[in-house]
GUDO-403855 format. One record per residue (C-alpha): z, y, x. Coordinates in Angstrom, 1 decimal. Layout:
N
up: Z	north: Y	east: X .
...
//
This chain:
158
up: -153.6	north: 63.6	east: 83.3 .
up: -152.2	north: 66.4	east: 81.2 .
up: -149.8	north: 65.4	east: 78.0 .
up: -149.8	north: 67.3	east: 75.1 .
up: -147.9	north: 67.0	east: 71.7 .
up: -149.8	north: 67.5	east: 68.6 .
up: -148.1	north: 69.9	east: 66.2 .
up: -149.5	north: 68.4	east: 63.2 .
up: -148.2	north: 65.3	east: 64.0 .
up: -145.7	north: 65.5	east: 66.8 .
up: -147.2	north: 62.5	east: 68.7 .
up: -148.2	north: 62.7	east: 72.4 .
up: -151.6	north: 62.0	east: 73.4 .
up: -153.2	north: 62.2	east: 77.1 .
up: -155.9	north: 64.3	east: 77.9 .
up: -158.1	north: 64.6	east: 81.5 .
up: -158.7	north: 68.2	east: 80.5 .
up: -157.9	north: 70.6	east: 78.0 .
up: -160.3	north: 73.0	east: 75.8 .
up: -160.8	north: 74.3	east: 72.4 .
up: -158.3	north: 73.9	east: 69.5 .
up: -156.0	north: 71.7	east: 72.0 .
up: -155.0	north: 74.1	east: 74.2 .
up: -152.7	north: 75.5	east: 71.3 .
up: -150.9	north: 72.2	east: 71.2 .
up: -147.6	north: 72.2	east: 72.1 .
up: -146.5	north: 71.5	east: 76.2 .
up: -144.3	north: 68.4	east: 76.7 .
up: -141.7	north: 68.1	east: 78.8 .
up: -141.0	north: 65.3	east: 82.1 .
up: -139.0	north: 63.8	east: 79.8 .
up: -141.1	north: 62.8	east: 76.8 .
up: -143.6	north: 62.5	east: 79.4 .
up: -141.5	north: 59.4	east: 80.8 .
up: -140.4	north: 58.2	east: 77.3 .
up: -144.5	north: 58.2	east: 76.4 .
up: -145.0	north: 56.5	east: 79.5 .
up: -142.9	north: 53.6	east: 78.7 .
up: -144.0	north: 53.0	east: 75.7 .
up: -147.3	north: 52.9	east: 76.6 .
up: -146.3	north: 50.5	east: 79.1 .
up: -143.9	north: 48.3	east: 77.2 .
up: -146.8	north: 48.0	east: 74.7 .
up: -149.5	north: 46.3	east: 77.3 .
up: -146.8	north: 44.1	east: 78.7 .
up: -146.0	north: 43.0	east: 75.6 .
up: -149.3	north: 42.2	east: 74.4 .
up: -150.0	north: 40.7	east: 78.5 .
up: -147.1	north: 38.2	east: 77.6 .
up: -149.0	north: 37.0	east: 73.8 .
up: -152.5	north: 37.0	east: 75.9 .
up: -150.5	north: 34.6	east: 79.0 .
up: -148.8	north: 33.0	east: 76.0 .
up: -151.7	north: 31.8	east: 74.2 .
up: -153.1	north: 30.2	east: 77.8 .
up: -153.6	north: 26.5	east: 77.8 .
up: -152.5	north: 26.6	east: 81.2 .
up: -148.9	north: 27.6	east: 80.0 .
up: -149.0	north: 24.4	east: 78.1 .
up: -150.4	north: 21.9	east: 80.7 .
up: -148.1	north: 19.4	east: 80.9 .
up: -147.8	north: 16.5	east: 83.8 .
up: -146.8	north: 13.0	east: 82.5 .
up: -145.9	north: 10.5	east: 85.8 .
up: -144.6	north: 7.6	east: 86.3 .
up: -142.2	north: 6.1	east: 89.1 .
up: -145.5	north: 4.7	east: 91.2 .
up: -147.3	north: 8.5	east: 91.8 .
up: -149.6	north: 7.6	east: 88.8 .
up: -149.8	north: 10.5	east: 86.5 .
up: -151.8	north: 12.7	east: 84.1 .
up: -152.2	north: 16.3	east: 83.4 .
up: -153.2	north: 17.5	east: 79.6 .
up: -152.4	north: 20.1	east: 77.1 .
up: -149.0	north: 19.4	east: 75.0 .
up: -151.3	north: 18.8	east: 72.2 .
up: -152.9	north: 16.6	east: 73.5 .
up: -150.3	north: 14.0	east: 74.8 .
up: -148.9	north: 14.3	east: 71.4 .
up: -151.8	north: 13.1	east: 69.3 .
up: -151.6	north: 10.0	east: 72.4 .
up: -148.7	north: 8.9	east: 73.0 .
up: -148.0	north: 5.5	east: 71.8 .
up: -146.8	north: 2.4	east: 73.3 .
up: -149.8	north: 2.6	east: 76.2 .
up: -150.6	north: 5.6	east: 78.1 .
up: -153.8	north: 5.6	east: 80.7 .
up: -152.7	north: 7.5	east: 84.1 .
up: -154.6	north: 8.2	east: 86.8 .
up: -153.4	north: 6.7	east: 90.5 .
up: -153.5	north: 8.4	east: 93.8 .
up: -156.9	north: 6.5	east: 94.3 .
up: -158.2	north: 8.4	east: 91.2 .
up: -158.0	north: 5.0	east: 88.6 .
up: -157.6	north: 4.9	east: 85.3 .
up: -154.0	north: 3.0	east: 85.4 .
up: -153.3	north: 1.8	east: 82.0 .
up: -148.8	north: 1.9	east: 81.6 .
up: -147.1	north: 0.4	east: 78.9 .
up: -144.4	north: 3.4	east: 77.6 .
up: -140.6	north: 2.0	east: 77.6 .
up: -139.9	north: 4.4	east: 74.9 .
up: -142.9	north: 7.1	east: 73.6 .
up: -140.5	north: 9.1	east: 71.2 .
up: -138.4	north: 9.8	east: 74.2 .
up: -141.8	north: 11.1	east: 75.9 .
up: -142.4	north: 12.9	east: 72.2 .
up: -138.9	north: 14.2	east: 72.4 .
up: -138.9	north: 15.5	east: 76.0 .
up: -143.0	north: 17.2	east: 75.5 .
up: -141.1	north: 19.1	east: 72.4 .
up: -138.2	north: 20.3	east: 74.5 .
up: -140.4	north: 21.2	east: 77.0 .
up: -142.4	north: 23.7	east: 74.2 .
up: -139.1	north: 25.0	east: 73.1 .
up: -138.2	north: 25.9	east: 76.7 .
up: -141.2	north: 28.1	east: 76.7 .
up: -140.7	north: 29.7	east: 73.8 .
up: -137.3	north: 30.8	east: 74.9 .
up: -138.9	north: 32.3	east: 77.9 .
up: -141.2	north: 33.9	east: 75.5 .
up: -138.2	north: 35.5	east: 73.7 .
up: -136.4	north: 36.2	east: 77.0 .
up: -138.9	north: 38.1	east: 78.5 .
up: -139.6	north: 39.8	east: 74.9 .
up: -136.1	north: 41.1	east: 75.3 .
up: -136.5	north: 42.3	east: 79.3 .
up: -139.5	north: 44.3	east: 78.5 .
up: -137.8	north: 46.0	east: 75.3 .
up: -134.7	north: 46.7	east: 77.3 .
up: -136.3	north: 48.4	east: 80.2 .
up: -135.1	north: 51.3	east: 80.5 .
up: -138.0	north: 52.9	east: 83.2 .
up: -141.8	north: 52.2	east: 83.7 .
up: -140.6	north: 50.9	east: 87.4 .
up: -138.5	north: 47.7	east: 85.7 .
up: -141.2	north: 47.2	east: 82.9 .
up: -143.8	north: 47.2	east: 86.2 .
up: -141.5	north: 44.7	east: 88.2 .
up: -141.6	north: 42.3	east: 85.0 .
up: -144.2	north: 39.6	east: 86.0 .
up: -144.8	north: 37.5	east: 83.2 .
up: -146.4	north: 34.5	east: 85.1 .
up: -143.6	north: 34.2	east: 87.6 .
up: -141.3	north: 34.1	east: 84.6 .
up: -142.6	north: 31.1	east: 83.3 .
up: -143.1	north: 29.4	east: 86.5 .
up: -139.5	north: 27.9	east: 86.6 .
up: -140.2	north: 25.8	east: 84.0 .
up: -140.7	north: 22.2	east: 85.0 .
up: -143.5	north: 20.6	east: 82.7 .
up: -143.4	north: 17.5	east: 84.5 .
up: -141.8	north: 14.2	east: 82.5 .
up: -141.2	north: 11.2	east: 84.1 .
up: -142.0	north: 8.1	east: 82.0 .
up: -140.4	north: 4.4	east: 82.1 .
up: -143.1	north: 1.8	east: 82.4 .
up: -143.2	north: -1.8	east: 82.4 .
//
């Protein structure tokens, strides 16, 4: 790849060869070289972490009770459901219906559990702007940073 910086507008775009009018543009040094590159960089992470953000996956939750019964939806969706009653499924692959000790506790914790990924969201915004080299923006993996987070919530039934 070669680099060159256009006079006109003192940007630095790449080029796989070099002919005509071009060739009169200016050469760049290692260093803007590496300050392109990390830009360039820092701007597909960054738009990795809204494409990763955006998933579904990322906001799968798992609701479960004390007896292994348990169900796995979209945040969304247990919110529009929770009530009093809840439908898990068991081990055996039932419908189990639970009767919810407290659904705005279950409301409550689903929230928290959103606002924990944000923060990551915001966390790993910050890593990837404060990189200083295109090796620590390339050792940045977005998915592994969000795997800590527990989205599993134990409910109280009766």
């Amino acid at each position: 790849m070669i680099y060159k910086i256009n006079p006109q507008t003192q940007q630095i775009i790449e080029f796989s060869n070099i002919g005509g009018d071009i060739a009169l543009w200016q050469d760049t040094t290692e260093e803007e070289i590496q300050v392109y590159e990390l830009e360039k960089l820092r701007k597909q992470k960054l738009k990795e972490l809204e494409r990763f953000y955006a998933l579904s996956e990322l906001w799968t939750f798992t609701v479960k009770d004390n007896e292994g019964n348990s169900l796995t939806r979209e945040q969304n969706w247990f919110l529009s459901r929770i009530t009093k009653n809840i439908f898990l499924i068991s081990n055996k692959g039932k419908e189990v219906s639970k009767t919810i000790e407290d659904p705005e506790s279950v409301r409550e914790k689903l929230n928290n559990i959103g606002i924990i990924i944000l923060k990551k969201k915001i966390e790993v915004i910050v890593k990837i702007q404060n990189a200083k080299t295109v090796a620590g923006l390339e050792k940045i993996d977005i998915q592994k940073e969000f795997e800590v987070i527990n989205k599993e919530i134990i409910i109280t039934s009766y």
